[in-house]
C-alpha positions in Angstrom: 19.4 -27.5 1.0 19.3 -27.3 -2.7 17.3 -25.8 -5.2 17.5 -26.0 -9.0 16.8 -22.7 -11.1 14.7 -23.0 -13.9 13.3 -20.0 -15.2 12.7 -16.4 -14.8 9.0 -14.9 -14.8 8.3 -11.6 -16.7 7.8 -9.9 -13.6 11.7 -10.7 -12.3 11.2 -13.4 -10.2 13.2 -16.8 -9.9 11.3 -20.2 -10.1 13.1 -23.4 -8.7 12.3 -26.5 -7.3 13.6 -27.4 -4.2 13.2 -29.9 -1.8 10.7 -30.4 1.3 12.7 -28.5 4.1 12.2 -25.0 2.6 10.8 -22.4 4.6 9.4 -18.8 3.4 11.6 -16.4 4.3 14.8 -18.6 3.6 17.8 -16.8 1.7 19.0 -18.1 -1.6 22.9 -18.0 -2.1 24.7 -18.6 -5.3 28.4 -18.8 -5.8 28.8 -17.6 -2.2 26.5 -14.6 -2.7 23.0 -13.7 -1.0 20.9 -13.4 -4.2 17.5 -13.5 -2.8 14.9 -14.5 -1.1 11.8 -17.3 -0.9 8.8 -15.4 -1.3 6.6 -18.6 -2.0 6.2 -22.4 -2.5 3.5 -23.8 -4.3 3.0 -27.7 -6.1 4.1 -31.1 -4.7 4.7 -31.3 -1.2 8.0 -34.0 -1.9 9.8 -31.8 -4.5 7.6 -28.2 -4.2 8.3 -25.3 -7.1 9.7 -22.0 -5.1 8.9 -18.6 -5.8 12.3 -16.3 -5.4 12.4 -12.4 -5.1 16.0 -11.7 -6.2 17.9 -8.5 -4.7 18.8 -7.4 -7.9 16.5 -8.0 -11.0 18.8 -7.9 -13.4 21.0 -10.8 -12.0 20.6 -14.1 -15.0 21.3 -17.3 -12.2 20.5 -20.6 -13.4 21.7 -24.0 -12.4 21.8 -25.6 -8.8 21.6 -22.5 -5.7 21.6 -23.3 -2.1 18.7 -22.1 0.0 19.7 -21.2 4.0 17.4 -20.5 6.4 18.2 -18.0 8.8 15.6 -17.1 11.5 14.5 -13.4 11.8 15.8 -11.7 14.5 12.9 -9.7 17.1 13.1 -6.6 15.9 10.4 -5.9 18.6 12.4 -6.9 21.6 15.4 -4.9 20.1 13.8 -1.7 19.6 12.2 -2.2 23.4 15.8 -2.3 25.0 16.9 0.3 22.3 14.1 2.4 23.9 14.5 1.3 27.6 18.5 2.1 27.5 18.1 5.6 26.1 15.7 6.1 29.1 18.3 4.9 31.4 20.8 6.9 30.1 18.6 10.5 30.4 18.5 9.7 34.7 
């Protein structure tokens, strides 16, 4: 997916718009570089305005960005058979 810069707020963040398949939690990438991520979309639902929190705050991006999601891993289940090996390994 695409997303078009268009400003930045005082308070750092990135404002786009992007398109209809973007999902909270998706990671911007510019010039083949994670450089944040979608904290929020708001306005039309066809062409909505997204809110980005950029890693670095004093990065200046503007132009076209590409927005990937990539789904969250469990941390819950991990830390489960983190806890459940460790046990294992103490018998």
């Amino acid at each position: 997916m695409k997303a078009k810069i268009l400003h930045k707020t005082p308070k750092g963040f990135l404002i786009g718009r992007g398109c209809r398949d973007v999902k909270i939690g998706s990671v911007v990438v510019f010039k083949n570089k994670d450089i944040g991520k979608v904290i929020d979309i708001f306005g039309p639902v066809n062409s909505p305005y997204i809110k980005i929190l950029p890693f670095r705050k004093n990065d200046e991006i503007y132009g076209t960005v590409e927005i990937q999601y990539r789904p969250q891993k469990n941390r819950k289940n991990k830390i489960k058979k983190h806890l459940k090996a460790k046990k294992e390994s103490k018998r």
